[in-house]
C-alpha positions in Angstrom: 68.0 34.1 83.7 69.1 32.6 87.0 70.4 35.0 88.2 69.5 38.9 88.7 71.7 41.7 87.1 74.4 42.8 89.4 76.1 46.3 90.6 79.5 45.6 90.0 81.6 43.6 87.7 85.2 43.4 89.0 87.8 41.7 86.2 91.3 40.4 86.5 91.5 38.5 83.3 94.9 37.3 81.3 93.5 37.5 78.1 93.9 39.7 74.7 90.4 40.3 74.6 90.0 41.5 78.2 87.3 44.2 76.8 85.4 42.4 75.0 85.4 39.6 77.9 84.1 42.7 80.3 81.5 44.0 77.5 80.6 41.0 76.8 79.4 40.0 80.4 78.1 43.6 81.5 75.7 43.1 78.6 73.8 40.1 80.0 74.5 40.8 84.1 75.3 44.3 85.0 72.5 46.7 85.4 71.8 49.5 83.7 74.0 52.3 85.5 76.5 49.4 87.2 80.2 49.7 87.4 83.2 48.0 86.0 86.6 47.7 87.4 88.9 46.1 84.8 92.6 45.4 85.7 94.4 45.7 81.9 97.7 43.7 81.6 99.3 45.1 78.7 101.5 42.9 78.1 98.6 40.1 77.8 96.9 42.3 75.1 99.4 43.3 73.1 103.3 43.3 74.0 104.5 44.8 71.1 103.2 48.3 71.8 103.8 51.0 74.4 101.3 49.7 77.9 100.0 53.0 77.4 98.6 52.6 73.9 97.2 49.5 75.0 95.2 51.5 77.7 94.0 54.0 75.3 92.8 51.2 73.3 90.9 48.9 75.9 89.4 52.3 77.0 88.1 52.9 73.7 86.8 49.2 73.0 84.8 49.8 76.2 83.4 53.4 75.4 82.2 52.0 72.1 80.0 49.7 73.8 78.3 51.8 76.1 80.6 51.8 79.3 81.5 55.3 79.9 85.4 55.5 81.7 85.5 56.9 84.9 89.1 56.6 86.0 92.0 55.1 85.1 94.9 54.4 87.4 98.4 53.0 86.3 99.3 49.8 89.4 103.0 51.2 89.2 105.3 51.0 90.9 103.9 47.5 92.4 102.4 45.8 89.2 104.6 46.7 86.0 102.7 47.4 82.9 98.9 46.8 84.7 96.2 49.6 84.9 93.0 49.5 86.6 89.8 51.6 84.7 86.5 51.6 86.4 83.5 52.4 84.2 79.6 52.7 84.2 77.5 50.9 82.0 74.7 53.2 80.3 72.8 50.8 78.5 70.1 52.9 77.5 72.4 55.8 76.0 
């Protein structure tokens, strides 16, 4: 590893599979009991369903994989459709 694990993770990714970009990378850098902050674009992950489904759904992709949701916080009115979630990784739970 060249690096050592890190505190905090901060995301602002475009991409369908934001959550499993964010799990994906907490797994090999963030340290046991580090934070998340994910900004969800719904609209990136799936545009065909209510933004608020699609939070419910990235919440629960990253509870599933040991990041435990703190809070969740809806970016409106000055980003349409965009939440922020900040979560902490157990991964020893």
């Amino acid at each position: 590893m060249l690096i050592s694990t890190v505190d905090v993770i901060s995301t602002d990714i475009a991409q369908p599979d934001q959550a499993r970009i964010v799990i994906h990378n907490a797994q090999y850098f963030l340290k046991d009991g580090g934070h998340v902050v994910i900004s969800i674009k719904a609209s990136c992950v799936d545009s065909t369903i209510a933004p608020s489904v699609v939070f419910s759904q990235e919440v629960q992709t990253l509870r599933a994989s040991k990041l435990k949701p703190i809070a969740q916080i809806t970016l409106e009115p000055y980003e349409r459709d965009h939440a922020m979630v900040t979560a902490q990784y157990l991964r020893h739970q």
